[in-house]
Residue, then its C-alpha position, 0 to 999 in steps of 0.5 A: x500500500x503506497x504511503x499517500x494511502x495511510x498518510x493524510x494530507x495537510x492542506x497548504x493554509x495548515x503547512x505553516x502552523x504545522x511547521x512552527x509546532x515542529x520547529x518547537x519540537x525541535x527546540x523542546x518546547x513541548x508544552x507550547x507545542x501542545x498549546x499551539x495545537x490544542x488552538x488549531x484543533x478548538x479553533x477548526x475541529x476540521x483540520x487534518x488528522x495531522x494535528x490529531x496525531x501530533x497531539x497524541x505523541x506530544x501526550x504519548x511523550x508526556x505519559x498523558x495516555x488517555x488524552x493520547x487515546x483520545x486524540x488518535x481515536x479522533x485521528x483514524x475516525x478522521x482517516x480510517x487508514x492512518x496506519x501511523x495512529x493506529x499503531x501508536x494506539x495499540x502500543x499504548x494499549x500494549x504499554x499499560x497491559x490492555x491487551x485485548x483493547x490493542x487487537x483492533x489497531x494491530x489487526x488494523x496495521x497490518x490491514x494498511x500494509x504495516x507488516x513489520x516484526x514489532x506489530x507481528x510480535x506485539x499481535x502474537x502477545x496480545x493473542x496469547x493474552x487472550x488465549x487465542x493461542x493458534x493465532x498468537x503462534x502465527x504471528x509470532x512465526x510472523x515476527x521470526x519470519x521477520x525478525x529471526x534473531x529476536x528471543x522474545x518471539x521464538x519464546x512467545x513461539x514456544x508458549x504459544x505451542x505449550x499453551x496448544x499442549x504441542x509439549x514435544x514441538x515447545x520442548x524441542x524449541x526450548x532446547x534449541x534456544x537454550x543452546x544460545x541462551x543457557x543462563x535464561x531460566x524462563x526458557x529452562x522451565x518452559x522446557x521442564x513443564x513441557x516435560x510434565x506435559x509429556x508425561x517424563x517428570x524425572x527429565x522435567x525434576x533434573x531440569x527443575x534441579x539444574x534452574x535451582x542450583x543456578x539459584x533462579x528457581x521459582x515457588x511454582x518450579x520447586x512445588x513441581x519438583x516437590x510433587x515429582x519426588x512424591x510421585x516418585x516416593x522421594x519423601x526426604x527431597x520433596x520436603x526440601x523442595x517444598x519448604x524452599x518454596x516456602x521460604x522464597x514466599x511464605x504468604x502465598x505458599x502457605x496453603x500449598x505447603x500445607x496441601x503437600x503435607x496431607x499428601x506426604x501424611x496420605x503416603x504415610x510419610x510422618x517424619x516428612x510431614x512432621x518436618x513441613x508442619x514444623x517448618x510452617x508454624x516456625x516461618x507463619x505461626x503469628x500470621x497463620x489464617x483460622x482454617x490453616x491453623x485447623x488444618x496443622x492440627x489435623x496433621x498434627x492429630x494424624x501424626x499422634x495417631x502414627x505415634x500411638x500416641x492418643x493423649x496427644x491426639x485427643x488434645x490436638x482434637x479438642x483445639x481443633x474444636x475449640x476454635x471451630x464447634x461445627x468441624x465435624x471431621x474433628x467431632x468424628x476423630x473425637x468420637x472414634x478416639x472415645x469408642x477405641x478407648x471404650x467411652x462409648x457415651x462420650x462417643x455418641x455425644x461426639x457422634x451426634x454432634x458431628x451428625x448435626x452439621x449437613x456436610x458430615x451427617x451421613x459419615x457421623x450417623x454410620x461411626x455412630x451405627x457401627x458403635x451401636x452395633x459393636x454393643x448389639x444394638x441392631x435395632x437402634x443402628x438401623x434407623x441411623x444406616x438408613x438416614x445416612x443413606x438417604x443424604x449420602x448414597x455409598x455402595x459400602x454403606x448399603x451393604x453394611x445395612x443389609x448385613x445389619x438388617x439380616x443379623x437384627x432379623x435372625x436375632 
């Protein structure tokens, strides 16, 4: 597209205005300038979208965005093909992340002939931002085409082929550009997570392990790589990770470090759990929110039961309780704690409790049948069977009261 298409014309009774504003310009004297100008535009509202686009990067300069927006809009609604305002637009709309806002006038650009690297590759990220990522990746093949030694589009490249789940393609580009550029640790974990993607976690942990002994490990990097050796039953190292992200930020990673120690506590990891739980109350005990304190002393509760030791767990329980009455999971391992240890009344307190909150009523109601039926108590477990099985219908519990229904009948 020839440039007297995307360019529009200054009329010869404007050229002399126009000519003092860049004389000003030139000598920096931007606010007279943009006074000069403003008058122009107030004084003829028609005048060439020159000036509109003028003003705009005399705004741009002074970092006064929205009146720069203003005056290109004025610009391209004068001349739809000012294909000059219509990227300054969008590269301000790139500059404050309104990336979505950008795709018209980028689109726009290369429509009037605008096909450069920089608008290419601008597009690639806008489209990523808004996960239209098989267009982002042909403009970023775009801006390679045309630009073929810029990083930042080959990366945008290979995020946008990980974001389509093409793992082997990211993985692969991944390691061509680590080749050039082996201090970028954003290029190692892109790599490392399209090894998960790809179902190889041990080739992603040693890649995690390699950014982490260059010291640029992540919080998100090293709970991967704690999760990895889980998978792998490496308890003593997943710990590691885990409490190392833990320290790089322990306000966000507070509730994944807790969710990891359930995990290890789930494997029968206790030493491990033991070790997280610890490291947590240390880095957060003063800062630690109500439903994290619970849920240490849940870990805590499993870690006595592992240890045998109940006085320890009762005592976890009873804190758990004390700072929520309506924690049913608690109520029930309270109640189970009486039955082991033959308090059957104090049981069934703990049991009814529980089944008075909606979210646990089934699972209390059959502890308590069972406590019923370990004292011969058919008749009385039956009507609790049932109930249970009308909120919450298990497979299990079914045949447990059919079981019980048969012997209550033979009796």
């Amino acid at each position: 597209m020839a440039e007297t298409e995307v360019e529009p014309r200054i009329e010869n009774n404007e050229r002399s205005t126009m000519q003092k504003v860049l004389e000003m310009i030139a000598n920096d004297e931007m606010s007279k300038a943009t006074e000069t100008i403003e008058k122009e535009i107030a004084r003829d509202e028609d005048a060439s979208p020159v000036f509109d686009f003028t003003l705009a990067n005399l705004y741009f300069q002074m970092e006064k965005f929205e009146k720069a927006l203003s005056s290109y809009q004025i610009a391209v609604e004068k001349f739809p093909k000012f294909r000059r305002a219509w990227k300054n637009m969008s590269l301000i709309y790139v500059r404050q992340g309104r990336l979505e806002e950008a795709l018209p006038g980028l689109t726009r650009v290369i429509e009037l002939g605008g096909s450069d690297a920089i608008t290419y590759g601008l597009l690639g990220y806008a489209y990523s931002s808004v996960e239209n990522h098989i267009s982002a990746e042909s403009a970023y093949r775009m801006a390679i085409l045309l630009e073929p030694k810029t990083l930042d589009w080959k990366m945008g490249l290979a995020r946008s082929l990980f974001k389509q789940e093409r793992y082997a393609e990211a993985a692969s580009l991944c390691g061509q550009l680590i080749e050039n550029h082996p201090d970028r640790s954003d290029l190692w974990l892109l790599q490392a997570n399209a090894y998960i993607g790809l179902n190889q976690p041990v080739k992603a942990a040693e890649i995690y392990e390699l950014v982490n002994h260059l010291g640029q490990a992540t919080v998100a990097s090293l709970n991967m790589l704690g999760d990895i050796y889980i998978n792998e039953e490496l308890y003593d190292m997943a710990v590691e990770s885990y409490i190392g992200a833990l320290e790089k930020d322990p306000e966000k990673s507070t509730d994944r470090t807790i969710r990891s120690a359930k995990v290890l506590s789930a494997r029968g990891a206790y030493e491990e759990t033991r070790k997280l739980v610890d490291t947590v109350e240390g880095l957060r005990k003063d800062q630690l929110s109500e439903d994290q304190r619970k849920d240490l002393l849940k870990l805590k509760a499993r870690l006595a039961v592992a240890d045998g030791s109940d006085e320890e767990e009762v005592n976890v329980l009873q804190q758990i309780v004390e700072l929520d009455p309506l924690d049913g999971e608690a109520l029930i391992l309270l109640g189970q704690h009486s039955s082991r240890t033959g308090d059957m009344e104090k049981a069934e307190f703990y049991y009814e409790r529980a089944a008075n909150i909606e979210k646990f009523e089934a699972d209390a109601k059959v502890r308590h049948a069972q406590l019923l039926v370990k004292s011969g108590k058919y008749d009385e477990a039956l009507p609790l069977l049932r109930r249970a099985q009308q909120v919450k219908p298990r497979d299990n519990v079914q045949e447990y009261l059919e079981q019980v229904e048969r012997v209550s009948k033979n009796r």
